[in-house]
GUDO-97273 format. One record per residue (C-alpha): residue number from 1; x, y, z. Coordinates in nm, 3 decimals. Example, Ala and Ser with C-alpha at 12.3 -4.5 7.8 and 13.67 -1.06 7.14 Angstrom:
residues 2
R    k        u        v        w
R    1    1.230   -0.450    0.780
R    2    1.367   -0.106    0.714
end
This chain:
residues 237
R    k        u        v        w
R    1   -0.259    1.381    0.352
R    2   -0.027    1.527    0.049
R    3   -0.070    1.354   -0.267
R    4    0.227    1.146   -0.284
R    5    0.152    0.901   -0.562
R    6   -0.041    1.153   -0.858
R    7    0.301    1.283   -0.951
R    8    0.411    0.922   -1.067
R    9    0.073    0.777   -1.072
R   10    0.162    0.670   -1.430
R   11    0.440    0.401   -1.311
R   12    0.272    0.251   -1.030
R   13    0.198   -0.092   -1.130
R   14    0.548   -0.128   -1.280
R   15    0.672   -0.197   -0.943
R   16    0.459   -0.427   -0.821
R   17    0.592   -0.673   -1.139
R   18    0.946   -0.713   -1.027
R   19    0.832   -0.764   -0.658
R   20    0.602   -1.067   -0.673
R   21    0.688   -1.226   -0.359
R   22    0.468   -0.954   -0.195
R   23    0.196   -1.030   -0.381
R   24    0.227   -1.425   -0.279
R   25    0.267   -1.313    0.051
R   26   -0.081   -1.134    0.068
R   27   -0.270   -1.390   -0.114
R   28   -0.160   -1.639    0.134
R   29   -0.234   -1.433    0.434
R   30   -0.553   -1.341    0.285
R   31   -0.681   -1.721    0.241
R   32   -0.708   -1.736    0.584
R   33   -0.946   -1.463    0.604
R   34   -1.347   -1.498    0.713
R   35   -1.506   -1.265    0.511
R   36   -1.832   -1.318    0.642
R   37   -1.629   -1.113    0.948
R   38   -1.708   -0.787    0.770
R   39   -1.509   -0.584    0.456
R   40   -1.124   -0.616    0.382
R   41   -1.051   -0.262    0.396
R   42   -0.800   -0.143    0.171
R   43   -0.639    0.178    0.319
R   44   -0.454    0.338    0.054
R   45   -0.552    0.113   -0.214
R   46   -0.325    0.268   -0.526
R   47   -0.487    0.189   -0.831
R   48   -0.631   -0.114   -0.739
R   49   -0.378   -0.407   -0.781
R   50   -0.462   -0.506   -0.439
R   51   -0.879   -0.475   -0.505
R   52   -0.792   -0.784   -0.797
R   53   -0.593   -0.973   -0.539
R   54   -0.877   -0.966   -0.250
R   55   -1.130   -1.046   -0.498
R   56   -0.970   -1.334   -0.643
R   57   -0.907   -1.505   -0.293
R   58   -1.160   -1.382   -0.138
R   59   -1.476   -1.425   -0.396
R   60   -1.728   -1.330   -0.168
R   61   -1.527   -1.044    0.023
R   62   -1.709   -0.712    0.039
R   63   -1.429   -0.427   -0.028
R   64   -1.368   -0.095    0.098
R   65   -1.113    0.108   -0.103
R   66   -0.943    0.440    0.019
R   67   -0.739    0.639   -0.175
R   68   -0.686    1.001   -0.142
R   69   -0.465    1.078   -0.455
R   70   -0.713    1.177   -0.768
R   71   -0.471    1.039   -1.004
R   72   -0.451    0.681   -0.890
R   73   -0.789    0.744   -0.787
R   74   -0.903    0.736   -1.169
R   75   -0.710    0.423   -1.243
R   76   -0.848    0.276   -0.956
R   77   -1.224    0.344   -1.059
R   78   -1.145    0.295   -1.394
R   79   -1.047   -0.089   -1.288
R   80   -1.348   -0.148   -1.048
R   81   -1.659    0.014   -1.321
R   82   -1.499   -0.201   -1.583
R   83   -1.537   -0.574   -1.399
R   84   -1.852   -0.674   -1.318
R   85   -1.771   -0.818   -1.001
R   86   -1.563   -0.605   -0.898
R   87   -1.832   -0.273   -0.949
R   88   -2.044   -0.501   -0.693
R   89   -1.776   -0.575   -0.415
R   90   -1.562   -0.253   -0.421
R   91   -1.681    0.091   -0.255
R   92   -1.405    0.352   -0.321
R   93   -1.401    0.634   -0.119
R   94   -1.182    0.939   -0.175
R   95   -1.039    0.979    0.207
R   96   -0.669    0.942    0.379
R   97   -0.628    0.686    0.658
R   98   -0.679    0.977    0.919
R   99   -1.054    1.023    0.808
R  100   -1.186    0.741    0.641
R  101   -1.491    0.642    0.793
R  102   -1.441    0.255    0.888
R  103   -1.715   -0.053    0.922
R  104   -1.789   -0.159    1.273
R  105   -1.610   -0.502    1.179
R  106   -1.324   -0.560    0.915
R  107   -1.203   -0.914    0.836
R  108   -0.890   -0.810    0.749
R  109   -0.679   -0.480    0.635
R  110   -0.507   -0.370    0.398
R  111   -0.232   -0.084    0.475
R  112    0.013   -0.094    0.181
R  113    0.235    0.259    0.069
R  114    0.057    0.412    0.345
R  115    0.184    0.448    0.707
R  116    0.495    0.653    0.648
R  117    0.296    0.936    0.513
R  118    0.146    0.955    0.858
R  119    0.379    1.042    1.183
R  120    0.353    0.801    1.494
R  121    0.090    1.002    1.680
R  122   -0.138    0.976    1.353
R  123   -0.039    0.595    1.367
R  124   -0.158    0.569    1.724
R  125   -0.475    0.729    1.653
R  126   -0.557    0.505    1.346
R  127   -0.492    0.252    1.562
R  128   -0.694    0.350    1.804
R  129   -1.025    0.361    1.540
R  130   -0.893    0.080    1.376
R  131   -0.793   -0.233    1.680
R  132   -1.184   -0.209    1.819
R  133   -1.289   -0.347    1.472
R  134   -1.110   -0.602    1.395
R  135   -1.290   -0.920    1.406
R  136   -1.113   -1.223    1.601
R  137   -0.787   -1.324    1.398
R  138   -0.820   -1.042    1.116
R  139   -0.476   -0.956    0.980
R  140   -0.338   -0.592    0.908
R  141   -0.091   -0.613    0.626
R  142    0.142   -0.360    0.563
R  143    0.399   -0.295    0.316
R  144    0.782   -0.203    0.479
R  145    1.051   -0.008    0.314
R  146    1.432   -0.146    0.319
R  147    1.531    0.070    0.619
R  148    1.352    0.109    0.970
R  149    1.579    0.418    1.101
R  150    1.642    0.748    0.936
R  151    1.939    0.636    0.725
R  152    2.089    0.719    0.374
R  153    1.940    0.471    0.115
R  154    2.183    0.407   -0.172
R  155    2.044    0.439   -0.512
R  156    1.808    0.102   -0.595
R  157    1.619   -0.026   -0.891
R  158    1.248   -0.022   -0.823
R  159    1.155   -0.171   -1.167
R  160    1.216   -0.200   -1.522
R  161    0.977   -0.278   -1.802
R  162    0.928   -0.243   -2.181
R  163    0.602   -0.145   -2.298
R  164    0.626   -0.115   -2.679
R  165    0.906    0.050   -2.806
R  166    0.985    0.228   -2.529
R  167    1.191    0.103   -2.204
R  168    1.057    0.227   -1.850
R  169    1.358    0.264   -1.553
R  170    1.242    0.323   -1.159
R  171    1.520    0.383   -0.911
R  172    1.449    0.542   -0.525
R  173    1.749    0.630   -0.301
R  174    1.667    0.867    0.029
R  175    1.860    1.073    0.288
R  176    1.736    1.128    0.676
R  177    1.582    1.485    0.696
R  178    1.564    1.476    1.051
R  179    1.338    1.333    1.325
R  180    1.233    0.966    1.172
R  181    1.214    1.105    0.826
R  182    1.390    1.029    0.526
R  183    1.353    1.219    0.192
R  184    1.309    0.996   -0.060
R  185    1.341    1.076   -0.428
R  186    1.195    0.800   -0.693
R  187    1.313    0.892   -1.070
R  188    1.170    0.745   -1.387
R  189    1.328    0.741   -1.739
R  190    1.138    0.626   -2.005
R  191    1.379    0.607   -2.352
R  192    1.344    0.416   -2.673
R  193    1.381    0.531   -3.031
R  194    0.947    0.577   -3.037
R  195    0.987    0.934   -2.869
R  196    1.229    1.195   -2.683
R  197    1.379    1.043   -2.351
R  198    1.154    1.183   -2.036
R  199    1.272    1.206   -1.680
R  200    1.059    1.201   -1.418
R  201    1.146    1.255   -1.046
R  202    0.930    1.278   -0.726
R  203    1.028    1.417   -0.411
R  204    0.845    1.283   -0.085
R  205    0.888    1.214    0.329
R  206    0.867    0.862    0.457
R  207    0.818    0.832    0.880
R  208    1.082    0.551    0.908
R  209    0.945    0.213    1.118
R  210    0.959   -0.132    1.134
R  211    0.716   -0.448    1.227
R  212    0.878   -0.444    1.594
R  213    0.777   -0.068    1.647
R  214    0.406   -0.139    1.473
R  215    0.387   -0.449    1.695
R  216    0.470   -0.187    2.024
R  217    0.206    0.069    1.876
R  218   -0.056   -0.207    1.842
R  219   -0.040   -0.498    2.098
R  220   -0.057   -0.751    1.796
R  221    0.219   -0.969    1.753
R  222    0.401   -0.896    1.431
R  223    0.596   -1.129    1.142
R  224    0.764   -1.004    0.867
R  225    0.677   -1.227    0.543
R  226    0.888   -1.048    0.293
R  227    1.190   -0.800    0.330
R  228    0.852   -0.538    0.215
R  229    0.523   -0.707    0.370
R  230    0.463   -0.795    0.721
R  231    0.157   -0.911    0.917
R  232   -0.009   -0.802    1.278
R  233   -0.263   -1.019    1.396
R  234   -0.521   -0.967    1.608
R  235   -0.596   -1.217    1.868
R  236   -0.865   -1.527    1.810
R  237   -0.992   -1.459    2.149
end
């Protein structure tokens, strides 16, 4: 998989802030969740905001963390060495969804920023590794993006946050490229009177879907809990 995230690794978590209902959305699903099943796995797991969430809900969860890009990689191990509990729960492994190795059971997963770096025969083979595993009820929680269908994406605020003196500004806006793709380009401006403004824009392909075509791919029935988080759910029997 390209490394996506290291060019912007810097802004990450600023998104997550002005998007909480996602995060009350996972928490919620994840209370359900038998941990005694086997590890949440956390495919793509970013820096590690979703590690803390797991770990708070689930106290006695045993985590497996993916995450290709070395960037949010560092901030990710950075997070996990520095908490005690965390160092004992979380393994982080350095592979893409394609070839991380998976635990015979998983109590619930984690698949957030990640499936639209991956076309739909990738999908269907993750899938494929991924349904056998499940224990009985485990959710798969995915994050969605605002459009299901290659489709022009107007220019939208992803975030914006003062740290200090200076102000931090996330937009996104995308145009189809063909195919399911869109081209999505995410800029950054980060101003204040502290230091020079600085622009920062990244340039990457998103393999447009929604819950109802993950639902088809899977056989798990699908709800969408947020306009950007869904559920699949494996069957209790």
């Amino acid at each position: 998989m390209d490394d996506f995230y290291s060019p912007v690794a810097e802004f990450y978590d600023l998104v997550p802030r002005a998007h909480a209902e996602g995060e009350a959305a996972l928490r919620k699903i994840l209370a359900e969740v038998d941990p005694s099943a086997g590890p949440v796995v956390d495919i793509g797991a970013g820096t590690g905001r979703t590690c803390r969430i797991v770990a708070e809900v689930l106290p006695t969860a045993k985590i497996l963390a993916s995450e290709p890009a070395p960037a949010m990689r560092a901030v990710l191990t950075h997070e996990v060495v520095t908490d005690d509990d965390l160092r004992a729960r979380v393994t982080i492994v350095p592979e893409a969804a394609q070839s991380v190795v998976l635990p015979e059971s998983i109590s619930a997963l984690i698949l957030f920023g990640v499936l639209g770096h991956i076309g739909q025969e990738d999908r269907r083979a993750l899938w494929d590794r991924v349904l056998p595993r499940l224990a009985p009820g485990a959710p798969v929680l995915v994050e969605l993006l605002p459009v299901t269908r290659p489709t022009t994406l107007p220019k939208m605020r992803l975030a914006r946050e003062q740290i200090g003196e200076l102000v931090y500004e996330g937009s996104i806006e995308a145009e189809p490229v063909g195919g399911d793709l869109i081209e999505m380009t995410s800029t950054w401006e980060v101003s204040g009177a502290a230091a020079p403004t600085r622009v920062v824009r990244n340039v990457s392909r998103w393999h447009t879907f929604g819950i109802e075509d993950l639902a088809e791919e899977t056989g798990l029935a699908g709800e969408q809990l947020t306009p950007q988080t869904a559920v699949l759910r494996a069957s209790r029997n």
